[in-house]
C-alpha positions in Angstrom: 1.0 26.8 -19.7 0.2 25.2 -16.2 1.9 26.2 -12.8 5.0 24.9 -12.0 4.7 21.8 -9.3 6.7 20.7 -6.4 6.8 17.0 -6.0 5.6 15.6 -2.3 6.6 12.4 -1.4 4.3 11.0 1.8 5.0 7.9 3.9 2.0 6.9 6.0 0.4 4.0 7.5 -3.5 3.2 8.7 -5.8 0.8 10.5 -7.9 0.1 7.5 -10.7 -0.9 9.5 -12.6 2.6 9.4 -12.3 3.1 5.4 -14.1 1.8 2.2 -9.9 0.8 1.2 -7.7 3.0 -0.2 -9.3 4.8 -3.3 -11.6 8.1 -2.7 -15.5 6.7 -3.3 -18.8 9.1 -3.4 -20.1 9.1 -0.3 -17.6 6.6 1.2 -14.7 7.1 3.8 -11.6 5.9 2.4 -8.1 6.8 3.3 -7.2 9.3 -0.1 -10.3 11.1 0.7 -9.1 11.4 4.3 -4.9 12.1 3.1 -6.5 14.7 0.1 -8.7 16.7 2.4 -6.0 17.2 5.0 -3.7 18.2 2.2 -6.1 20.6 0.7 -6.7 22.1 4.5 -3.0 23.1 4.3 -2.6 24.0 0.6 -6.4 25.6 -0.1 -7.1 23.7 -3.0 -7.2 19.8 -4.3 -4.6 17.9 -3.8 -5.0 14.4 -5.7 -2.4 11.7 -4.7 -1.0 9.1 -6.7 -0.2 5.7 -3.9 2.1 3.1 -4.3 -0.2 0.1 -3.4 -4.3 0.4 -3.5 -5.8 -1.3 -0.9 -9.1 -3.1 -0.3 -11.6 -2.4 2.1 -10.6 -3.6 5.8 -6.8 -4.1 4.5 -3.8 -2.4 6.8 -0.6 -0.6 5.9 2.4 -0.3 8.4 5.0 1.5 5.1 2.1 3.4 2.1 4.0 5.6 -0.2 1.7 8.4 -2.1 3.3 11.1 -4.0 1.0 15.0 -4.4 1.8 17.6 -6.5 1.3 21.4 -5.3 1.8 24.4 -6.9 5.2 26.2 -6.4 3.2 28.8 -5.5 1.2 27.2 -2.9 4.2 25.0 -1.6 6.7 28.1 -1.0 3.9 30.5 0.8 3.4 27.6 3.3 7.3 27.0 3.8 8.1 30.8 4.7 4.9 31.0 7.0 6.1 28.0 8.8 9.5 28.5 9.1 11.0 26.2 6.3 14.6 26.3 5.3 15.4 28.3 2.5 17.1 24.9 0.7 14.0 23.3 1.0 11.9 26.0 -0.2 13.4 26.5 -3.7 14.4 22.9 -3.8 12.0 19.8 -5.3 11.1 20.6 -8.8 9.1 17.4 -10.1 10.3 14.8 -12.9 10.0 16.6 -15.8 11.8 19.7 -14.8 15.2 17.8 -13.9 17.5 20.0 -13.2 18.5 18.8 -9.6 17.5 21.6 -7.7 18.9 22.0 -3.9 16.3 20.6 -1.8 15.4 17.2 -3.0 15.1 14.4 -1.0 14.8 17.0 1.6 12.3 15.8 5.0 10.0 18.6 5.9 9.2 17.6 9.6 7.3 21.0 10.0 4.8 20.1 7.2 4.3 16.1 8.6 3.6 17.5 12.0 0.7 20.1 10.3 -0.5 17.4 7.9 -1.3 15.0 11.5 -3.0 17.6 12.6 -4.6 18.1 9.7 -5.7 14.7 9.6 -6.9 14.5 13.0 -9.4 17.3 12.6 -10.7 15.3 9.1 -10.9 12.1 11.2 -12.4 13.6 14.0 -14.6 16.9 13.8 -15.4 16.5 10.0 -16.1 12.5 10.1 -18.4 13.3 13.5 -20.8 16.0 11.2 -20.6 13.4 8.3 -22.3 11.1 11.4 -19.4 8.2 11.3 -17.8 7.4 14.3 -14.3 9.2 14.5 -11.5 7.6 13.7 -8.7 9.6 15.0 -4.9 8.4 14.6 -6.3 5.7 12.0 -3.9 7.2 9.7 -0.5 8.7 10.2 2.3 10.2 8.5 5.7 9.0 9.1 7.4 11.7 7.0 7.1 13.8 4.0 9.9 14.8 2.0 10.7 16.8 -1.2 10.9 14.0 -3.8 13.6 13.2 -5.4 13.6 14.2 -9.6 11.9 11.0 -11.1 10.2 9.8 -8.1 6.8 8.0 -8.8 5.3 6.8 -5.6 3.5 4.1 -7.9 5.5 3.7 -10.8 9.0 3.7 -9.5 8.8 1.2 -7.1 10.2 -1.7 -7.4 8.5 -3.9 -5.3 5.7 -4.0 -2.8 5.7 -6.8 0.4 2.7 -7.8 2.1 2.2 -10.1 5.5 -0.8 -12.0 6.3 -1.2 -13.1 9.6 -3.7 -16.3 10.7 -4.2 -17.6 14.0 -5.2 -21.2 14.3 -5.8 -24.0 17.1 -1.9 -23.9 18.0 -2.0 -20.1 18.5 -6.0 -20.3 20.1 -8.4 -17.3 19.8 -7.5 -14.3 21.2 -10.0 -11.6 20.6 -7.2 -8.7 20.9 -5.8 -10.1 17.7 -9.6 -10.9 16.0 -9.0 -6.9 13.7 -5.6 -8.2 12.3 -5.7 -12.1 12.1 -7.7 -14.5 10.7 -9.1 -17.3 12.9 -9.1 -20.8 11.6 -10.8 -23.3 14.1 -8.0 -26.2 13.6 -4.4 -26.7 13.7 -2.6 -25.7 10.1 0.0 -27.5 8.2 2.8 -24.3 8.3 5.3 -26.3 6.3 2.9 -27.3 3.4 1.6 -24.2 3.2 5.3 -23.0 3.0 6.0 -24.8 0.0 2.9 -24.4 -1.6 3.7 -20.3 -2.2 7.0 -21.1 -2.8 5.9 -22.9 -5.9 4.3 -19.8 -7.3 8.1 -17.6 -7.0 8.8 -16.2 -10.4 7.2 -14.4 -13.4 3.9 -16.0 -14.1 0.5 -15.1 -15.2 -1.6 -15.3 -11.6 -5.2 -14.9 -13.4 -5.9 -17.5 -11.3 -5.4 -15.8 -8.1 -6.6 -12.1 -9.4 -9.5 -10.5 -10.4 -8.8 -8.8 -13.9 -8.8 -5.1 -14.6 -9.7 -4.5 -17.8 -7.1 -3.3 -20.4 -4.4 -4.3 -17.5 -1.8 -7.5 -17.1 -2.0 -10.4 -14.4 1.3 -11.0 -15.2 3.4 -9.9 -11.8 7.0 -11.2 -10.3 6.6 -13.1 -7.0 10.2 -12.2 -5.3 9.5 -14.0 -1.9 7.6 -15.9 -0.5 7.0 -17.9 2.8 4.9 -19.4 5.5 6.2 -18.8 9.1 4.8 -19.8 12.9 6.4 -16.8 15.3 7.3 -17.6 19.1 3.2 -16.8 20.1 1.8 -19.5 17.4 0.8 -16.8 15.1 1.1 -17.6 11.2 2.8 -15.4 8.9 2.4 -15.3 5.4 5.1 -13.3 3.7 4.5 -12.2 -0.3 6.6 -9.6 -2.1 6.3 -8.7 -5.5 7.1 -6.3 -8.0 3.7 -5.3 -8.3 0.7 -7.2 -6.9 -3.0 -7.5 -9.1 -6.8 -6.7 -7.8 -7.1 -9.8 -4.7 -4.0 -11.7 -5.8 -2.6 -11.7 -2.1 -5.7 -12.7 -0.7 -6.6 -15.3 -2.9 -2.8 -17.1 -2.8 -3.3 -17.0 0.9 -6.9 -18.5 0.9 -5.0 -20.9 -1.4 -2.3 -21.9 1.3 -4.8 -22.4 4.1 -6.5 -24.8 2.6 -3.5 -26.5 1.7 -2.8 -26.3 5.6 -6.3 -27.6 6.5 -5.3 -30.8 4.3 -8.2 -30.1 1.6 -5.4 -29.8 -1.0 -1.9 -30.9 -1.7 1.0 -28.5 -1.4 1.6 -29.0 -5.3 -2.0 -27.6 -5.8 -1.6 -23.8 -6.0 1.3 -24.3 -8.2 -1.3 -26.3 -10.8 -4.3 -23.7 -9.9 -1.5 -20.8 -11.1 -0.7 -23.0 -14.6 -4.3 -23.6 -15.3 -5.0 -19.7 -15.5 -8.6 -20.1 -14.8 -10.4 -18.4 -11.8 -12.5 -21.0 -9.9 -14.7 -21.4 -6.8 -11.8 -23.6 -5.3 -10.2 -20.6 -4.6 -11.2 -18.6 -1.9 -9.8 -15.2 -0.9 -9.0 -14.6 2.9 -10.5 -12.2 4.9 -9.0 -8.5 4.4 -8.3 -7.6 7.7 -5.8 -9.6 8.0 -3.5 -8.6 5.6 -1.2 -5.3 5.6 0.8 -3.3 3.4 4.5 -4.3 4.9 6.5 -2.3 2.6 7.5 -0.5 -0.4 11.3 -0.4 -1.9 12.5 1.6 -4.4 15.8 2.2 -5.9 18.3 4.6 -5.7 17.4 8.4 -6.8 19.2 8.4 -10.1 17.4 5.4 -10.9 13.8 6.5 -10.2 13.2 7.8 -13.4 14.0 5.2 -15.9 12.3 2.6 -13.1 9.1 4.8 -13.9 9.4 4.8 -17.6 10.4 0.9 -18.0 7.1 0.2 -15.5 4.5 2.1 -17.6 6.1 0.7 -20.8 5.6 -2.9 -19.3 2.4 -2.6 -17.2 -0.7 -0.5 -17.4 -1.9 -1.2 -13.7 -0.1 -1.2 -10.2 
């Protein structure tokens, strides 16, 4: 019989410029590696995470939710070192214990303040001797908390939003903005574009617009979606969905450009979605600039059965 676990839940965010994307590589920086070894400084052992959203090399998350499981053991030996409340300490069991412990739900702003520090040491010191340049403050925890009983940062959520921001000949090039926005040399059609993602809203296959995993659905709910030009002339591309697929954000905003440069009608991602065929005609936009905006989930007596109706439905997030 294995240990007994306390459920973590972690909200973060990160420049994704430094990393190889989300997922831990051999021999490649990426943000779990960075989050895992931090954790592992603190707990002595591994620490694997489960995220809410994986992200591609270059892409940005202001609102990443992982989830970590650590031995009771581990969990209440760090707590009474470091001053944790007692509450907190016997509180969190994970999912399939149930049984509503005191404690869950609980923030733990003693262990998000070690896990920075942690983090800075793995960004800075440790990347140094690996002979990267450091990348200190890339990424940073917002909170950590005891999760509540059925929380699945993946598998529980029920939607994920994402903003893509593009800078064209009304907004002009501004190098500050070159690591977050896309520059297109010419002035964009904002309300064609607009229209053209509103076309894809709904339950649809979007092979089209994703590269297939195998064994895993392209079917996905677009919630919202819209095409927006803020006070400074910078574009905003807003997509939310229950779940997104391998480059579908990307691709449905290289889509909308080139409805905005006038190469395509507004009507023609809509017919690219229905044709269910991945062609050359569309293009996926550069990652950098898109980023992780945010990640809802319901309310805690409802995390569980989310989790289980998810998995039964979908084999990838």
């Amino acid at each position: 019989m294995g240990q007994e676990q306390i459920r973590l839940r972690i909200d973060l965010a990160y420049d994704g410029a430094p990393f190889k994307g989300w997922a831990r590589q051999p021999g490649l920086p990426s943000v779990q590696a960075a989050l895992e070894d931090a954790l592992s400084l603190i707990f002595r052992e591994a620490c694997p995470t489960v995220v809410a959203g994986r992200t591609d090399t270059g892409v940005h998350a202001r609102h990443q939710t992982v989830h970590v499981d650590v031995p009771r053991q581990r969990w209440q030996q760090q707590s009474r070192r470091r001053g944790v409340s007692r509450d907190v300490v016997r509180g969190g069991l994970p999912s399939q214990h149930g049984d509503g412990e005191t404690g869950a739900g609980a923030p733990v702003p003693e262990l998000t303040r070690r896990l920075n520090g942690a983090l800075n040491r793995v960004l800075g010191k440790d990347r140094a001797a690996e002979g990267r340049v450091p990348a200190v403050g890339a990424v940073v925890v917002r909170d950590v908390s005891v999760a509540e009983v059925g929380f699945d940062a993946r598998f529980s959520a029920l939607s994920r939003g994402y903003l893509y921001r593009v800078a064209d000949a009304v907004t002009g090039h501004d190098p500050l903005a070159r690591t977050y926005s896309w520059w297109v040399d010419e002035k964009l059609d904002v309300a064609a574009m607009d229209r053209a993602v509103r076309d894809l809203l709904g339950l649809h296959d979007f092979l089209s617009f994703c590269k297939p995993r195998e064994g895993a659905t392209t079917v996905r709910e677009l919630q919202r979606a819209s095409v927006t030009r803020g006070a400074d002339g910078m574009i905003t591309v807003a997509l939310t969905a229950d779940a997104f697929c391998h480059h579908m954000v990307r691709s449905i905003v290289g889509a909308a450009v080139r409805v905005g440069q006038g190469r395509h009608d507004a009507a023609w991602p809509a017919q690219r979605l229905e044709a269910r065929v991945r062609d050359a005609a569309v293009v996926m936009a550069p990652a950098h600039g898109l980023v992780l905006d945010a990640v809802h989930y319901p309310d805690a007596q409802e995390l569980a059965e989310r989790a289980r109706v998810t998995r039964a439905r979908r084999g990838d997030g």
